[in-house]
C-alpha positions in Angstrom: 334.3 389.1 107.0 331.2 390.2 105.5 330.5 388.9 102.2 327.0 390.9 101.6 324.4 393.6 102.9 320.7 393.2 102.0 318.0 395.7 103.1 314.3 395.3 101.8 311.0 397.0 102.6 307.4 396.5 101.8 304.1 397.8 102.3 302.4 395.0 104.2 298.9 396.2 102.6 300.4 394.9 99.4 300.0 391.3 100.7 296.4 391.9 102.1 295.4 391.3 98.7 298.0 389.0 97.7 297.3 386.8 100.9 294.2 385.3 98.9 296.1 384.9 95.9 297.7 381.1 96.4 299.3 381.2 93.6 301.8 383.8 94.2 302.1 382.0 97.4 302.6 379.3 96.5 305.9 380.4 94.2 307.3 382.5 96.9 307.1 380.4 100.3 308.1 376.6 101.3 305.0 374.3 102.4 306.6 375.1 105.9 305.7 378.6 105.7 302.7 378.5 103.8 301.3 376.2 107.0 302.5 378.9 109.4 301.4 381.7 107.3 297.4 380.0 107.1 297.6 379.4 110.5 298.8 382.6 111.7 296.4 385.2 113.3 298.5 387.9 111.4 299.6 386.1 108.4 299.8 389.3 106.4 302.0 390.4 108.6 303.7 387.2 108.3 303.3 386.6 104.4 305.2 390.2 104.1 308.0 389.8 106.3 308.9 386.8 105.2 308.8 388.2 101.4 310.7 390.8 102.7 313.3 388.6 104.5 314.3 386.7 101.4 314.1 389.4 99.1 317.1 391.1 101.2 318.8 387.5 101.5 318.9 387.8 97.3 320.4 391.5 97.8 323.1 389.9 100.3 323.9 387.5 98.1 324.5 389.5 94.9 321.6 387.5 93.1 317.7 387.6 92.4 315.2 385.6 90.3 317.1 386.9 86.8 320.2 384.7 88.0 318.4 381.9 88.5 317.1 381.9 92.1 314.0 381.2 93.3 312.2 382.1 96.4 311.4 378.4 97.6 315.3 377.9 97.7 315.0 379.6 101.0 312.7 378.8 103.8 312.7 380.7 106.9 311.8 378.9 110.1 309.4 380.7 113.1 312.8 382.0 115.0 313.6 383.7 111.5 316.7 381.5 111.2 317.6 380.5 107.3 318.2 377.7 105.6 319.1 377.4 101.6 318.5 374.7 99.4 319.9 374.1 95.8 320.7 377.2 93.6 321.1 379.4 97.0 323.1 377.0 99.0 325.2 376.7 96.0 325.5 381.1 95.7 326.3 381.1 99.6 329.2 378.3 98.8 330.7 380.4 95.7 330.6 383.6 98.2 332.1 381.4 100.8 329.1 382.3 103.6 329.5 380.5 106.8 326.6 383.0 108.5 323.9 384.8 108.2 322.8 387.3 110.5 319.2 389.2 110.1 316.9 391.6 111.8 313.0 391.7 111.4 310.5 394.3 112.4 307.5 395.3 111.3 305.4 398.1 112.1 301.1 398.9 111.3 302.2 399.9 107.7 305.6 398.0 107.2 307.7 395.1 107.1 311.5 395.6 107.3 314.2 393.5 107.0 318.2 393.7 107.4 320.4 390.6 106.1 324.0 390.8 106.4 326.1 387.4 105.0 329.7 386.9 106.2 
């Protein structure tokens, strides 16, 4: 039974800039990513889609960083699978999620992502 529907897209020049701004990196992705995302030829590309990815998983999920989320509570391994930690494990529990499917693309201008949570 589907549970949730997340769809989110972004302007991958938004993190050209950002991509030199540790900081907000550092708030938004695990140290697991933030290797990859160094280390990646493209890790604009990267840096966006993997914004992108957990912004939809907050959509799917019926919550977002105003109910207490927060975006190193998901980390995102190189196959795109998903694992939650703390206040989302706990959301996917109370919504009774067993899965959670998602597509990723990304194009010159774009990354897109599709979460659906049953």
């Amino acid at each position: 039974m589907i549970r949730g529907v997340g769809i989110d897209i972004i302007e991958k020049q938004r993190f050209q800039t950002l991509s030199n701004k540790r900081e907000f990196l550092d708030q938004v992705l695990t140290e697991k990513e933030m290797s990859r995302v160094i280390h990646s030829r493209q890790s604009v590309a990267m840096a966006a889609m993997l914004f992108s990815l957990k912004e939809a998983l907050f959509k799917a999920l019926g919550c977002g960083l105003h109910y207490g989320s927060f975006w190193r509570d998901i980390e995102v391994d190189r196959y795109c699978n998903i694992r939650l930690f703390r206040f989302m494990r706990q959301r996917a529990r109370e919504k009774s999620v067993s899965k959670v499917h998602r597509s990723c693309v990304h194009s010159k201008k774009y990354a897109i992502t599709f979460v659906i949570v049953e």
